[in-house]
Structure formats: structure tokens, C-alpha cells
N, C-alpha and C positions, 0 to 999 in steps of 0.2 A: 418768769421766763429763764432769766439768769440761773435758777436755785434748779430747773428742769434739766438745762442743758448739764450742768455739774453732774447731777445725777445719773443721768444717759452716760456721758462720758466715763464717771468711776465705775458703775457696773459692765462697759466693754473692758476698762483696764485690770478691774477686776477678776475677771470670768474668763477673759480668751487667754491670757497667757497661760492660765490651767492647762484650760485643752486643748493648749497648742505644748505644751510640754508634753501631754500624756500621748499627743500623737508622735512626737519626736521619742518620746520613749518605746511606744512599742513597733517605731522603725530602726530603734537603734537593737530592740531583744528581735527584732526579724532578721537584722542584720547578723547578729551573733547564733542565732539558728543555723543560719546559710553556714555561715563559718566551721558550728561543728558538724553541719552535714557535709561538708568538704575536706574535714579532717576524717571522718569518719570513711568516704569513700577511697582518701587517699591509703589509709588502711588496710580495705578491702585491696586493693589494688596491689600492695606490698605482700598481701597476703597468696595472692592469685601467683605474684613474681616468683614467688617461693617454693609453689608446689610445682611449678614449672618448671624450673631447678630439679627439684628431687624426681619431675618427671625424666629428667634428661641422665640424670643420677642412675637411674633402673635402666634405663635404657643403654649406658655405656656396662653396667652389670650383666646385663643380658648378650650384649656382644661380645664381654670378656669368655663369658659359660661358652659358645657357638664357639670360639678359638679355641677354648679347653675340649670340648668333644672333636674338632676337628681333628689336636693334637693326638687324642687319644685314637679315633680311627686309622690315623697316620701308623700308631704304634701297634694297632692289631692286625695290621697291612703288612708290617715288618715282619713279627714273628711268627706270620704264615708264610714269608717267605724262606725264611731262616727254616722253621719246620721241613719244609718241601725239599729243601737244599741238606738236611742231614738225612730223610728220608731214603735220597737216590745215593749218597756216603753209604749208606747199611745197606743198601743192594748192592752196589759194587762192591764192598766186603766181603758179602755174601758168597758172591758169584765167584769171586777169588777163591773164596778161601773152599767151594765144593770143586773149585780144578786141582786135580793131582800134580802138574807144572806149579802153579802158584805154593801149592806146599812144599816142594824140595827149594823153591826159592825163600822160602822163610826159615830155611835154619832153626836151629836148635839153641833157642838159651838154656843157661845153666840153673836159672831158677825162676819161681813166677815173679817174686820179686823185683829181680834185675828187667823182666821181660816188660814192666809195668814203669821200670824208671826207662826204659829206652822209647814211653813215648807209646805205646799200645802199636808199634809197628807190627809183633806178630802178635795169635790171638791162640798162639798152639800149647802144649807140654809136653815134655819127651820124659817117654817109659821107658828105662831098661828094664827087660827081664833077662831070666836067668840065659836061657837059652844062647843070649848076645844076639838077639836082632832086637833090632829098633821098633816100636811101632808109635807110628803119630798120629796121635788122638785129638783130632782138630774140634778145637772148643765153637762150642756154637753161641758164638759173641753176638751176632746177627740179631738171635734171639734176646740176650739180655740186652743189648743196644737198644732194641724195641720197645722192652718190655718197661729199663730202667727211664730212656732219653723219653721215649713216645708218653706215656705216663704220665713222668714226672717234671720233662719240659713244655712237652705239644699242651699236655691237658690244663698243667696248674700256670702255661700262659696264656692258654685262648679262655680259663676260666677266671683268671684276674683281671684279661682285657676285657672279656666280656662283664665281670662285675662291675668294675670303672665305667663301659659303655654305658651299662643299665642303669649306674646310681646315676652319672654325668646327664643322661636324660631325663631319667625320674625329677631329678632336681629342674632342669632346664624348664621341664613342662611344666614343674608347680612355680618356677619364679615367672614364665612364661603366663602361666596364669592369674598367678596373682597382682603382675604387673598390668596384666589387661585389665583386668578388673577396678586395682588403682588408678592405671588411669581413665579408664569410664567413671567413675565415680569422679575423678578430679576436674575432668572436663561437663559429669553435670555442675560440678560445683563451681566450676568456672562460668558455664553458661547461665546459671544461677545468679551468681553474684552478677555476671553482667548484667543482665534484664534488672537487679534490686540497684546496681544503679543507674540503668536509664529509667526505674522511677525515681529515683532518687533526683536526677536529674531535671524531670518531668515538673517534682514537685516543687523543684528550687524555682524553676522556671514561673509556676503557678505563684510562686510566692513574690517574685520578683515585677511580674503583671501587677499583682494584688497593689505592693509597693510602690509602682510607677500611680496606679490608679489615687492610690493615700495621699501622694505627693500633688498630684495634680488636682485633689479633693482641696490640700491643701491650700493649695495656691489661689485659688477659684475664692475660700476664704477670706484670705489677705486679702485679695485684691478688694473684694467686698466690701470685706472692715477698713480696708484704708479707702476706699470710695466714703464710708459713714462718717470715718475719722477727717475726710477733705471736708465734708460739707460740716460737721458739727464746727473744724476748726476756723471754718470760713464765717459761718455763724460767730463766734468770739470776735472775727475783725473787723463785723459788720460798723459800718458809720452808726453813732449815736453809743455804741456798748462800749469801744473801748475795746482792750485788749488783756484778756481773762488770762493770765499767765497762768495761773491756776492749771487750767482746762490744757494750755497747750502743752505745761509740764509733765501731765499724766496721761497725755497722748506719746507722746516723743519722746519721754525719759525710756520707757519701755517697751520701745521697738527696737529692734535688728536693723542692720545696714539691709540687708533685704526689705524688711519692710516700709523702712527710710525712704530706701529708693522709687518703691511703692506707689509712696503717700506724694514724694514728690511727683513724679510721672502725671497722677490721678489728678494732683491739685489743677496741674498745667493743663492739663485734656479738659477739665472741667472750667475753669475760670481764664486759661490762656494768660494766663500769668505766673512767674516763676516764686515758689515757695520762698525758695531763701532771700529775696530783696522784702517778700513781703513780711517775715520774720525780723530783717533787718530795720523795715521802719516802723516796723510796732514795738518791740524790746529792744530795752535800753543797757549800756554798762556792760559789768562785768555776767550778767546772766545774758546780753545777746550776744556776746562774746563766744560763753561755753554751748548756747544754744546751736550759734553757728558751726561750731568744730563739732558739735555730734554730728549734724547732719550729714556731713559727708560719709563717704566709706571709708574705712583702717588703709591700705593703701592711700586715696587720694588724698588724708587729712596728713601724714607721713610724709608725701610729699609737699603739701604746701606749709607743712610748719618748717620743714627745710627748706624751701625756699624764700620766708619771711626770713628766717633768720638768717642768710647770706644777703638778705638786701641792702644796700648802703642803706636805706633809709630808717631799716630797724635794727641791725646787727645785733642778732640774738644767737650769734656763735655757739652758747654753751645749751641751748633747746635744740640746734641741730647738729650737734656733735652728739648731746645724748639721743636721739632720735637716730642715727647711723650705727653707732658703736653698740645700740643695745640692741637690734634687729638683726634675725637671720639670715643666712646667705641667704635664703630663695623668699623671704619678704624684703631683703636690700633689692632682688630682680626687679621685682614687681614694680617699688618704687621707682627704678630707674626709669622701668617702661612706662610707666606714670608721668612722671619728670616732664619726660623728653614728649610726653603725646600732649599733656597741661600748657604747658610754659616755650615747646620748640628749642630747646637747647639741653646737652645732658648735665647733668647731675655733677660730672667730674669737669667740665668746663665752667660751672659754676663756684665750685668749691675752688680752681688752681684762680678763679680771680679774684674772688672775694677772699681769701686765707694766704698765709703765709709761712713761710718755716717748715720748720717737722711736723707743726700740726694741720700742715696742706697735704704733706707725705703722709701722713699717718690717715685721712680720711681718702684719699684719692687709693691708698693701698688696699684700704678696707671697703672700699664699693668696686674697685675692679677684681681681687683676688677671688679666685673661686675656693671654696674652705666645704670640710667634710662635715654633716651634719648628723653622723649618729653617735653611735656610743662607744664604739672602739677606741682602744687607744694604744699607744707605742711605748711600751714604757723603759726603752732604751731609748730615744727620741724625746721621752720628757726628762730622762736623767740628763740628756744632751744639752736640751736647751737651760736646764736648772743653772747646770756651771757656764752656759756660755753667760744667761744673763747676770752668774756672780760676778765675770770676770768682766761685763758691761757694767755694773753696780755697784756695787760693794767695795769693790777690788780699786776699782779708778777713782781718781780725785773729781776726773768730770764723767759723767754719764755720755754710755755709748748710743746715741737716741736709736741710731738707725739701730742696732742690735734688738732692742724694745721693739720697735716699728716693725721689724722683719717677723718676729717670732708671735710677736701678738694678731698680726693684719694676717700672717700664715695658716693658724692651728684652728683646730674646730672648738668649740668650746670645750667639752668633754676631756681632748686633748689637753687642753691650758689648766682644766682641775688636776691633772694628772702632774701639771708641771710647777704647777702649786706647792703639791702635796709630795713632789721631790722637793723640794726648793726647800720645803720644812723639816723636811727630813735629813736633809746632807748642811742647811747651815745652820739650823736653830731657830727661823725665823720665818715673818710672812712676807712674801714677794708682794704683796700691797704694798706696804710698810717701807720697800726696800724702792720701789719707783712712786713713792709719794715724796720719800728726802731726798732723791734724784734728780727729778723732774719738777717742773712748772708749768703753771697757767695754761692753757688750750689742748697742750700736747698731754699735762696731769690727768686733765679731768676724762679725757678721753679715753686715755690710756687705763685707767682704772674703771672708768665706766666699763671697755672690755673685759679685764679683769672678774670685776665684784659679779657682772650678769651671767657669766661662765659659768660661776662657784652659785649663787642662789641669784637668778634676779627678784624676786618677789623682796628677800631683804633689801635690795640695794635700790628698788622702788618706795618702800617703807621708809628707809631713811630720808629720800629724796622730798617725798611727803611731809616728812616730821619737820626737815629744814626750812618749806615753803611756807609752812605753817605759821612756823615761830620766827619766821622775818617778815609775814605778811607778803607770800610773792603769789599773786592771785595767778597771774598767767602761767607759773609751773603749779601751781595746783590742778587746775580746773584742766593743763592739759595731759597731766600725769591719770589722772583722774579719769577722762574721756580713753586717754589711748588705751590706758590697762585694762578698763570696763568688762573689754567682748574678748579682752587677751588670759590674764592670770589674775583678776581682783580677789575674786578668795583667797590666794594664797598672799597677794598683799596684805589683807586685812588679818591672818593667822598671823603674819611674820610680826605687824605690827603689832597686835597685840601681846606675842611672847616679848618682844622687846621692849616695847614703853609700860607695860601692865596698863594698858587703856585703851579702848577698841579706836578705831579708825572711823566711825560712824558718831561720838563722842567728842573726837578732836575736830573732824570738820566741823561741827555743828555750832563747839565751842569757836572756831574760827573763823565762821561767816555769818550772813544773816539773811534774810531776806526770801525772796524766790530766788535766789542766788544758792541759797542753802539748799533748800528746797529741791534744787534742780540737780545739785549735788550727791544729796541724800538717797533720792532715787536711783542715780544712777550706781551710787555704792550695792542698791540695793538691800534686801533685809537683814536686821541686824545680827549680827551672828554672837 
């Protein structure tokens, strides 16, 4: 019966986390589809912006031409009037100059010359002949007036206005037409693109149905298998068997806080009885220790290792100072709203009773401060803080805490590599280094725990590991171990291994034993 149930049990632990992977996988390339089809339409859309533009472009073009041909009709307006107005000038000439009175009022110049520098007031020449009479031979300027001004003014300016007119239009009507055209053509391609992407949209949509459908396939799953997984694990606690540590290690090592949750829920509906007391009085030690702290969620277990360790009755200060100091602003949130929903008191009324000094200030600063969580950084801001912490460090005989306190509880991570990597730069040295000979006990460990997690946490878990190991501290193993699991574990077990030359999967193994190991081992996962 025994040798059935193992078997049952290893081919579910077996077989679903596969194809519960492959289905995570191809939510996560449905996911990255949606993405580039998003990219894609935003695109299209930048594209659409642009001919838009250049539609409004021809369009101020085309307004410019209609003010240039206006200008131009303006000016063959003019020179008909000018025309018209020298016209009735040469008739009145005219008509002067065939009255017999208007010729004896025009005098006699002495030469055409002179008659020509006084301004064409007469238009005459005077003949003496022999005889000594006069006779005035009135030029018929009338004629060359006409012939020269009407010609050479009227014709070659109503034939320049009018060629300006004709080319100013010929042009107008071909940008006039080919603007129409651009943009018909633009706006089918506008209304093109829109219709591609409201399928584009249509399809996101379909895909996003499909998606919710996968998810809910999934869940329907779980809950299943954690129904199989209640009764197989209730079968292991039945009276007369005993309790198959085996069986429940290869149920519970590999599930998810989701499925955890699950399996608890299911057990409870099913037997009305809560999972974890019943885990409690069947495993023993150090294995229903680690047992206990998976079960919970990353939030909830965060919160109750912080609150064991403010207890009088456990004071494990340095498990919940690194559990603060090495946590995100918006996973510190969570914890608080945790805390205070757990326990009814928060988190910072905890920590000012139970702690003291600067390393009260220094934890109460760092769960109340809101701090920036990307990647940016000031790097006039990290030159700032470099020197003020030289002249908090280095420079004084005693260490300025509150300066440490202010500048590390303040910055985002990303920031603090920044101030690091000033700090190396302007004194020669590591800002580790500089508030480890500074500093002590509670406020040390903290203070660098901020620090080392900014710069790599995966190293500064690694090490934490290597310590617990090799002093035998089973309670920071098992809960370094448990918390990093669903967090960064590969990259703890890469860090370790560049550093100790010995995998992480090898050192625990060497350092425990048992289904202690066992439980351990799983949880590291396969060996890399």
C-alpha cells in the first residue's frame, strides 16, 4: 500500500510541474505577442501623426500660392489703371497740341536737345527759312507716345501680368491637384490602418479571452491536484501508517504559495481540520520547523519571522533586521499591512519597544520612509552623499550614525550603488569597509545588510549561507533558504558557486541530514 501511494505521489510531482511550466510558458510568449502587437500599432499611429503633419504642411502651401495669385491680380489691377490714366495724358496732348492757341503758348526752344532736358513740356521744332517767317511744325508725339508707351508699357505689362497670372495658376491647380490626391490617398491609408488596427485590437482581445480561458483551465487543475494531493497526504497520516515524510516532502517541496494555499483550503473543506497543526503533530525538529515556514505565503512568513524575532521571549534581532533591511519598499508595504492584520499592532510600535539606539532609528526609518525603486540615479546626489558620509566616517574620530541612518533609510538601492561607486572613486576605498570600522552590533549589521543588497543581494545571501553552514545555525539556513526559494535562488546558487568553487546543493547536503536534507534539497531545487 505504502510502495503505491509513493508511486502515485512521485509521478503527480513528477509530470504536473512540467505542464504546469509549459502552460506558464506559453502565457508568458502570449503575453510578449500582445506587447509587440502594441508596439507595433503604437507605430502605425506615429506614422498616421506624421502624414497628418505633412497633410497640414500642403495645406499652409497651398494658402501661401492663393495669397501669391491674389498679390499678383492686385498688381494687374494696378497697371490697367496706370495704363488708362497715361491713355487720357496722350489725348490731352493731343488735343493741345492740334489747337493753334496752345502752339503759340509753347514757345520756341533753341534745340531738341534742350527741349527734351526741360522735361518734354513742348513736343514742337522751329524752322527758320530763308524768307524770315517762322513756321511750327508741331511733332506728332501723340503718335510716338502711343506707339512707344502703348507697346512697350500697356502690352509687355499686361503680358508679364498675365504670364505670372497663368504660370501662378497652372502651378496652383497642379499643387491643388496633387494635394487632393495626397491626401485621398493619405486618408485611405489612414482609414486603412485604422480598420488593421481595430483588428489588431480584435485579435488582442481574442487572445486575451483565450488567456483568461488557460488561466481558469488552470486553476480548475490545481485545485484538482491539490484535492488528490489532500487525500493522498491525509492517507500518509492515517492511524496505524505513521507519517511518510517522504510523501509529504514531494508534495509541498514543490508547490507555489498559490498552490500551498490551495492544498490548505482543500484539506480544511475536506477533513475540517487545519493543515498546519496537523503537519505540526506529525513532524518533528528541525524538518517541522522548515516544513512550517514554507507553508505559509512570502509576505505572511516575512512577517512572522519579524515578529518572533522582537519577541522577549526569542530575540532574534539579527533574523529581523535582515528580513527589513533586505526587502523592497512595496514588499516592506505589504509586510506592514500583514503585521498589523496578523498580530493587531504595527510593525514600527513593535520594533520602538523591543530595540534600542540607532538601531531603533535605523529600522523604524527604514519601514516608514518611502524610497524609489527603479533605476535611475543622481549622480550629483551620490557625489553629495560620498563626502558627506566621508566626513561622517573617515574624517571623525566617532561615527556620525544619524548621517549613515539618514542617507541609507533615504536612497533607493540603485542610488546607494551609485554612492558606492562615488565613494571609490573620490577616496580609494569601499564604503562597506568604512562603516564596518565605524559602526557596531545591531546598527552594523544592518547598516551593511542595506548596503551589500543594493550592490548584489544574491552575493550577500551566498555569504549568509556559507556562515550558517559552517557555525551550524540551522534556523538561518532553513530560513534563508525557504525565503530566497520563490525570490532570487539561482542567482544565490550562481553567486555561490563563483565564490566558494562548490555548488550550494553540495554544501547543504554536506551540512545536514536526514529528511531535513531532503526537504532542503528540493527546495534548492535541481542541481545546477
Amino acid at each position: 500500500m505504502r510502495s503505491i501511494i509513493r508511486n502515485a505521489i512521485s509521478c503527480i510531482a513528477n509530470q504536473f510541474p512540467d505542464s504546469q511550466r509549459e502552460l506558464r510558458l506559453s502565457h508568458c510568449d502570449l503575453h510578449i505577442r500582445i506587447a509587440i502587437v502594441q508596439v507595433r500599432v503604437a507605430i502605425v499611429e506615429v506614422r498616421v501623426a506624421i502624414y497628418s503633419k505633412f497633410v497640414a504642411i500642403y495645406s499652409k502651401f497651398v494658402a501661401i500660392v492663393q495669397v501669391r495669385v491674389a498679390i499678383y491680380s492686385k498688381f494687374v489691377a494696378i497697371v490697367e489703371v496706370r495704363v488708362a490714366i497715361y491713355s487720357k495724358f496722350v489725348a490731352i496732348v493731343q488735343v493741345r497740341c492740334d489747337n493753334p492757341k496752345s502752339q503759340r503758348r509753347l514757345g520756341f526752344p533753341t534745340s531738341l536737345s534742350s527741349d527734351r532736358e526741360q522735361g518734354g513740356l513742348s513736343r514742337v521744332a522751329a524752322v527758320r527759312l530763308g524768307s524770315g517767317r517762322v513756321v511750327v511744325v508741331t511733332i506728332a508725339t501723340n503718335l510716338d507716345y502711343r506707339n512707344e508707351f502703348g507697346k512697350s508699357q500697356r502690352e509687355l505689362g499686361l503680358s508679364q501680368c498675365e504670364y505670372v497670372n497663368r504660370n501662378a495658376i497652372v502651378e496652383f491647380g497642379k499643387s491643388q491637384r496633387e494635394l487632393g490626391l495626397s491626401q485621398c490617398e493619405l486618408r485611405l491609408s489612414h482609414c486603412d490602418l485604422h480598420i488593421r488596427i481595430a483588428i489588431v485590437q480584435i485579435r488582442i482581445a481574442i487572445v486575451q479571452v483565450r488567456i483568461a480561458i488557460v488561466e481558469v483551465c488552470i486553476t480548475i487543475v490545481e485545485v484538482r491536484i491539490a484535492i488528490v494531493e489532500v487525500r493522498i497526504e491525509n492517507k500518509c497520516f492515517e492511524i496505524g501508517l505513521g507519517c511518510d515524510a517522504k510523501a509529504v516532502i514531494s508534495i509541498i517541496a514543490h508547490r507555489d504559495a498559490t498552490q500551498r494555499s490551495l492544498i490548505q483550503h482543500e484539506y480544511k473543506e475536506l477533513y475540517s481540520e487545519d493543515l498546519l497543526k496537523r503537519l505540526a503533530s506529525e513532524l518533528h525538529g528541525r524538518l517541522e520547523t522548515a516544513m512550517l515556514m514554507w507553508m505559509h505565503d512570502p509576505v505572511g512568513r516575512d512577517a512572522i519571522v519579524i515578529r518572533k524575532g522582537l519577541l522577549p521571549a526569542v530575540i532574534d534581532l539579527c533574523a529581523a533586521t535582515e528580513v527589513i533591511c533586505s526587502r523592497t519598499p512595496s514588499q516592506i508595504q505589504l509586510i506592514k499591512e500583514t503585521y498589523q492584520y496578523k498580530f493587531g499592532v504595527s510593525i514600527e510600535q513593535d520594533i520602538g519597544k523591543h530595540t534600542s539606539g540607532h538601531h531603533k532609528k535605523l529600522l523604524v526609518a527604514y519601514v516608514t520612509t518611502p524610497r524609489y525603486e527603479g533605476f535611475e540615479v543622481d549622480m550629483e546626489m551620490a557625489m553629495k552623499d560620498a563626502k558627506d558620509m566621508y566626513e561622517a566616517g573617515e574624517k571623525r574620530w566617532v561615527a556620525d550614525d544619524k548621517t549613515f541612518i539618514r542617507i541609507l533609510s533615504e536612497r533607493s538601492s540603485a542610488q546607494l550603488a551609485a554612492t558606492c561607486t562615488a565613494y571609490h572613486d573620490l577616496y580609494g576605498g569601499p564604503l562597506q569597509k568604512v562603516v564596518k570600522g565605524k559602526t557596531s552590533g545591531k546598527l552594523q549589521h544592518g547598516l551593511l545588510t542595506i548596503l551589500k543588497c543594493s550592490l548584489n543581494p544574491a552575493e550577500y545571501f551566498a555569504k549568509v549561507l556559507r556562515k550558517a553552514m559552517k557555525n551550524s545555525d540551522d534556523l538561518t539556513l532553513m530560513r534563508v533558504i525557504v525565503t530566497r526559494t520563490e525570490n532570487d535562488m539561482q542567482y544565490v546558487k550562481a553567486e555561490y558557486l563563483r565564490k566558494y568553487k562548490k555548488t550550494l546543493d553540495d554544501a547543504v547536503h554536506s551540512a545536514t541530514s536526514g529528511h531535513y536534507r531532503t526537504f532542503l534539497l528540493a527546495l534548492l531545487g535541481p542541481k545546477c
